[in-house]
N, C-alpha and C positions, 0 to 999 in steps of 0.2 A: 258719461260712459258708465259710472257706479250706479244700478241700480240699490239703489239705498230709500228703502218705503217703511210707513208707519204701520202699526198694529195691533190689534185689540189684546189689551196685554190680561193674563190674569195675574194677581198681584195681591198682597196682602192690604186689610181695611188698614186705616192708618193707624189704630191705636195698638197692631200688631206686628206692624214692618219691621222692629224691634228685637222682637223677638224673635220670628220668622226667619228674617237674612242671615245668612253662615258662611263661614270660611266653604272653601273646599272642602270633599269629604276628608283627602289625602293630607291636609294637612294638621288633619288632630292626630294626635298619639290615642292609644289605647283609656289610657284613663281619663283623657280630656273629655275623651268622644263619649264614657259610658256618663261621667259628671251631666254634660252637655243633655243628655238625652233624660237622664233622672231628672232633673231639677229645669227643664225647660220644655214644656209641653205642646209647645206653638212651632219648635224648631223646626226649619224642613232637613234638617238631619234623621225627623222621624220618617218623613215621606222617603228619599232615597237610601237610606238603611231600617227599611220596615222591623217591626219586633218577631212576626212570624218569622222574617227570614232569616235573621240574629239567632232565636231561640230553636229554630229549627233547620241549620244551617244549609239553607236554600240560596240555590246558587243558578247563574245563569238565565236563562227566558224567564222560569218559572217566578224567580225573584224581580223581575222588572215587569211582569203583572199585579204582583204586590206593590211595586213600587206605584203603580198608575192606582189602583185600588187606594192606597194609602192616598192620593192623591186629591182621588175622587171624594174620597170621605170627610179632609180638611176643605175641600168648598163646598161640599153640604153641611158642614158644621159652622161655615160664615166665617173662617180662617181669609179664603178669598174670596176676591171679587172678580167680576170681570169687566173690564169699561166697554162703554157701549158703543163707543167711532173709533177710528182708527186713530192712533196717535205716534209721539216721538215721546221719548223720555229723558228730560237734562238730568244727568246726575253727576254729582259734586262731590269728590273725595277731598278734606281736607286734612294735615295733621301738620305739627309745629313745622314741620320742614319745605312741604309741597302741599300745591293744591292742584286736582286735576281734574278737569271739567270734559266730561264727554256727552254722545249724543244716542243712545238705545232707539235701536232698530233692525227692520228685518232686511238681510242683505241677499241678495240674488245667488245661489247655486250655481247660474249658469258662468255668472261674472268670475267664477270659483273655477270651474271647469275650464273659462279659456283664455286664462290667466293674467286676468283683470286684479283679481285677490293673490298677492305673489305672497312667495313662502320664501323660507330661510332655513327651515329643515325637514327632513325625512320625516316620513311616520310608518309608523309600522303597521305591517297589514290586519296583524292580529287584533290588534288594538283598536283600527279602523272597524272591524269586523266586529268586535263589540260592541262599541260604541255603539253602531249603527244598529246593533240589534237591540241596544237598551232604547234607543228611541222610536223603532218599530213598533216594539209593544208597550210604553212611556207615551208614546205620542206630545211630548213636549222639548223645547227647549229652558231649562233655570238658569243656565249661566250665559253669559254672553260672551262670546271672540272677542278677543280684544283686536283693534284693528288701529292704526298710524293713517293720519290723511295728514296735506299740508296743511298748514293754516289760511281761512278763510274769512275775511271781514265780514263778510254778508253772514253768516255765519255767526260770527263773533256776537254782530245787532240783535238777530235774533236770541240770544242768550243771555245779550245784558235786559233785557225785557223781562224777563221770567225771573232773570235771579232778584229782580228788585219785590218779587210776591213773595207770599209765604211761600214756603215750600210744603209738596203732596207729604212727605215723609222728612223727617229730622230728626238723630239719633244719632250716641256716640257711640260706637261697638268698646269691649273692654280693648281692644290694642290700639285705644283710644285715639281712631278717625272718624271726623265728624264724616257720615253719611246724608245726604238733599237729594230730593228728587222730586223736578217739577215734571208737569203732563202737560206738554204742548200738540196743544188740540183742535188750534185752529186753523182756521182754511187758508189765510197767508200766510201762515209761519211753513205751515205743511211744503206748503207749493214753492216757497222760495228756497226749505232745505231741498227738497226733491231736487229743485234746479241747480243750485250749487252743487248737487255730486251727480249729477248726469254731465258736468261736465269737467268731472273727474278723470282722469285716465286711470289711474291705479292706484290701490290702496295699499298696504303689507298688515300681513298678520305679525303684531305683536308678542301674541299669548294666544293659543289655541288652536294647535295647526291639528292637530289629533279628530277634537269638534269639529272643524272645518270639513275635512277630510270625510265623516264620516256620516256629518249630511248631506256630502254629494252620493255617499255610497247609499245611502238609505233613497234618494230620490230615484236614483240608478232602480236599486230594489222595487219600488213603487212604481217604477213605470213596465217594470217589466211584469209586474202584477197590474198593471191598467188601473190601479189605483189611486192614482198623484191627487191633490188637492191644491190650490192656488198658495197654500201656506207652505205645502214640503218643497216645495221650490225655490225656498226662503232658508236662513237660519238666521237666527240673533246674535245681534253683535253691535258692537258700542263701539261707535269710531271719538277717536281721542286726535287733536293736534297733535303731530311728530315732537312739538318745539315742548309737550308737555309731559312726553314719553321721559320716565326715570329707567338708567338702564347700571344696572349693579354686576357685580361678576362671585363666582362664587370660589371658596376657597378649594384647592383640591387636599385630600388627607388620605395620604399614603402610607398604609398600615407593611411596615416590616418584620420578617420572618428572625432577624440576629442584628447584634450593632453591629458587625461585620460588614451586613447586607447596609445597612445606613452609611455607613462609614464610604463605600464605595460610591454609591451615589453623591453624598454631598463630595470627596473629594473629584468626582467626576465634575460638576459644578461648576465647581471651586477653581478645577484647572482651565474650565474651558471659555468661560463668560468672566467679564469682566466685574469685580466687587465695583458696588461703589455705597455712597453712605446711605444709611436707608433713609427712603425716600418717600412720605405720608402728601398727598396720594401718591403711588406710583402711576408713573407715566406707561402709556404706550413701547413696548420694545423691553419693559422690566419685567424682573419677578423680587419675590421675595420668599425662603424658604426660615420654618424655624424647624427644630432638630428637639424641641423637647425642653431649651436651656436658654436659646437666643434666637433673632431674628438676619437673617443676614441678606440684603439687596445686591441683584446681581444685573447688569447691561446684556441682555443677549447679545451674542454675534449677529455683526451684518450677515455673512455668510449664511446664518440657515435660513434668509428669508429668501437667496437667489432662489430664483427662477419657478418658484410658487405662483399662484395662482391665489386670488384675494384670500379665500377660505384657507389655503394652506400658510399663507400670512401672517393670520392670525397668532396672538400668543399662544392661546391654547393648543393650537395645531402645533406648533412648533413645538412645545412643553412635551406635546405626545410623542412627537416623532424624533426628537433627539434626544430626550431624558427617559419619558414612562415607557415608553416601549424598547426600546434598544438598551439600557442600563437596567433599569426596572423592572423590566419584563411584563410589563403590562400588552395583554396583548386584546385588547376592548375596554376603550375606555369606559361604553355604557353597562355592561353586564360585570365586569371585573367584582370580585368579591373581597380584593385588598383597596381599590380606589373608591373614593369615597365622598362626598358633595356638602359644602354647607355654603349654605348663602352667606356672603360678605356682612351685609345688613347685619347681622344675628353678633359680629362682633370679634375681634381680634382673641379676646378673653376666654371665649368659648372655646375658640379653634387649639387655642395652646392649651385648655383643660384639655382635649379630648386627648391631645399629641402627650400631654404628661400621662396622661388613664393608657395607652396605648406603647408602650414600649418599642423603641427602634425606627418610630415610626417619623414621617418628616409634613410639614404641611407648607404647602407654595402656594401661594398668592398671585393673582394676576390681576393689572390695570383693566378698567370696565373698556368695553367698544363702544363706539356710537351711533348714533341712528345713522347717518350718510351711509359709515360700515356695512349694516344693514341692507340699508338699501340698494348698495353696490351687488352684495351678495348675492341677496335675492334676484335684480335685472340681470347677472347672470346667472341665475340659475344653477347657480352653489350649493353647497347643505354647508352649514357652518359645524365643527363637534361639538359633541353632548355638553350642557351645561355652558355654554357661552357667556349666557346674558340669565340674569336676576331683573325682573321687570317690572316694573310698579305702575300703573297704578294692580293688587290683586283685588277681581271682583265681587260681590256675593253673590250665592245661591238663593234662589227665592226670592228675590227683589222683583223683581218683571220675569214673566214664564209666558213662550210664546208657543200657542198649539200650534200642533201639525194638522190639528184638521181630520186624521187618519183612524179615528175613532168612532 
């Protein structure tokens, strides 16, 4: 049922895959990103934040023909290549904790459209509309969709095949995960994955519903300009086993106005959920807030999960619609300018510096979901709230880039 096909990827030589692959742009700070760009000349932080556009703060179309120009320039300069048949990409994230093995490739738009590729959250049109316009005049895909399929033995064969070769690429980035990635290029491996996800019924997006979204609005675009190509029918995306999907939650950090204002809420809390001893990890149906001083574990009530709906179930759902919006006042959890997001991962330590830097201010904690979760949501056709899930494996930019062809 998954249309899941190979492709002529372009991709850094090897002795540059190194230096070429990057976090997100989103996820550098300010002086990460200027360090990054000084002292690393291969980066494709050069390609999608050009120096004309930086230096001359070009913004919009005009900066995503720079961005394809910048592009074009690192493969005439022998930064990349392009392989010459059509292929699959195995890549290998490992670090002390997880290792997660997935499969790059291009997945079908249409399979996206009639909801073969299921989603778990909104996206916004604006965003959408971006997006789609960076890749209009970009003509490329650099990141890949992250995508969950079940696990599949035939699958599995052709993987332990490859991983016993060297691998195309082998590097430790500094947040020190080893990086692999073999080019699987031949005619039975091809033909056997192609067959294992044709008869797939559906997959979920992981990580990337924005991407997703917004190469179906660019093909949209293209067809009503009679322009399509066999490629913009396509986007990249790297399907991962469910069984290997890491799924993290983030802390919420509620910045207050007076101790007053804290003082209400946590005795709001305090009267209403049951304490119990804190609890590492916390379970499903807990939270845990700290106040600045201490940490304190609380049993939500049965009662606010009557008569919800899976998404309204949810901890977080519940957190918003009986604490941050009705005590708190929080009245949007995504746009609010007092609520506030840190990834779990990043550490308890952090979270209580920021609530000491922050005066009045309290930070809650919530137990991670799980993929079934997920997958519930999604089949029915839920949006889960902002910030749910912290997802891991996160992928690189510039690893594998797949044209659109519309150039």
């Amino acid at each position: 049922m998954i249309d899941f096909r190979p492709f002529k990827a372009i991709r850094p030589t090897r002795d540059k895959a190194y230096l070429v692959a990057t976090r997100s742009y989103v996820s550098y700070n300010e002086q990460a990103l200027v360090d990054k760009l000084n002292n690393n000349p291969y980066t494709f932080l050069h390609v999608i934040n050009p120096t004309e556009a930086r230096v001359n703060n070009i913004q919009g179309s005009d900066k995503y023909k720079l961005v394809r120009k910048t592009f074009q320039k690192f493969y005439r300069d022998g930064v990349f290549i392009s392989d010459e048949r059509p292929a699959y990409y195995l890549y290998r994230q490992s670090t002390s904790q997880h290792v997660f093995t997935g499969l790059i490739g291009a997945v079908s738009v249409l399979d996206y459209n009639e909801g073969r590729i299921k989603i778990h959250e909104h996206t916004l049109t604006r965003r959408e509309e971006m997006f789609a316009d960076y890749l209009y005049h970009t003509g490329f895909n650099a990141e890949p969709v992250l995508l969950m399929y079940p696990w599949q033995m035939k699958l599995r064969q052709v993987f332990e095949r490859y991983l016993l070769m060297r691998p195309e690429y082998e590097f430790t980035s500094t947040d020190r995960v080893l990086h692999e990635l073999w080019v699987i290029d031949d005619a039975n491996s091809i033909e056997t994955i192609q067959a294992v996800f044709s008869n797939i019924e559906n997959v979920y997006i992981a990580d990337g519903h924005h991407r997703s979204a917004s190469s179906a609005l660019l093909h949209k675009r293209l067809q009503n300009e009679g322009r399509t190509s066999s490629e913009s029918g396509y986007f990249m995306a790297m399907m991962l086993p469910e069984t290997e999907l890491v799924i993290d939650s983030f802390f919420r950090l509620l910045e207050n106005s007076s101790a007053e204002e804290q003082k209400n809420i946590e005795e709001f809390v305090h009267s209403s959920c049951q304490e119990i001893s804190p609890n590492q990890p916390l379970n499903s149906g807990e939270i845990s807030v700290f106040n600045g001083k201490e940490w304190k574990s609380y049993k939500i009530p049965d009662g606010w999960f009557v008569g919800k709906n899976a998404a309204k179930q949810l901890d977080a759902s519940v957190l918003f619609d009986h604490i941050l919006n009705p005590i708190a006042g929080i009245t949007d959890a995504k746009e609010s300018e007092r609520l506030h997001y840190m990834p779990t991962p990043e550490g308890r330590k952090k979270a209580e510096i920021w609530a000491v830097e922050h005066p009045h201010s309290l930070v809650f904690e919530l137990a991670p979901i799980d993929v079934e979760t997920i997958k519930k949501i999604s089949d029915l056709h839920l949006v889960m709230p902002p910030k749910s899930t912290y997802i891991l494996p996160k992928l690189r930019s510039g690893l594998t880039i797949y044209d659109l062809n519309i150039h």
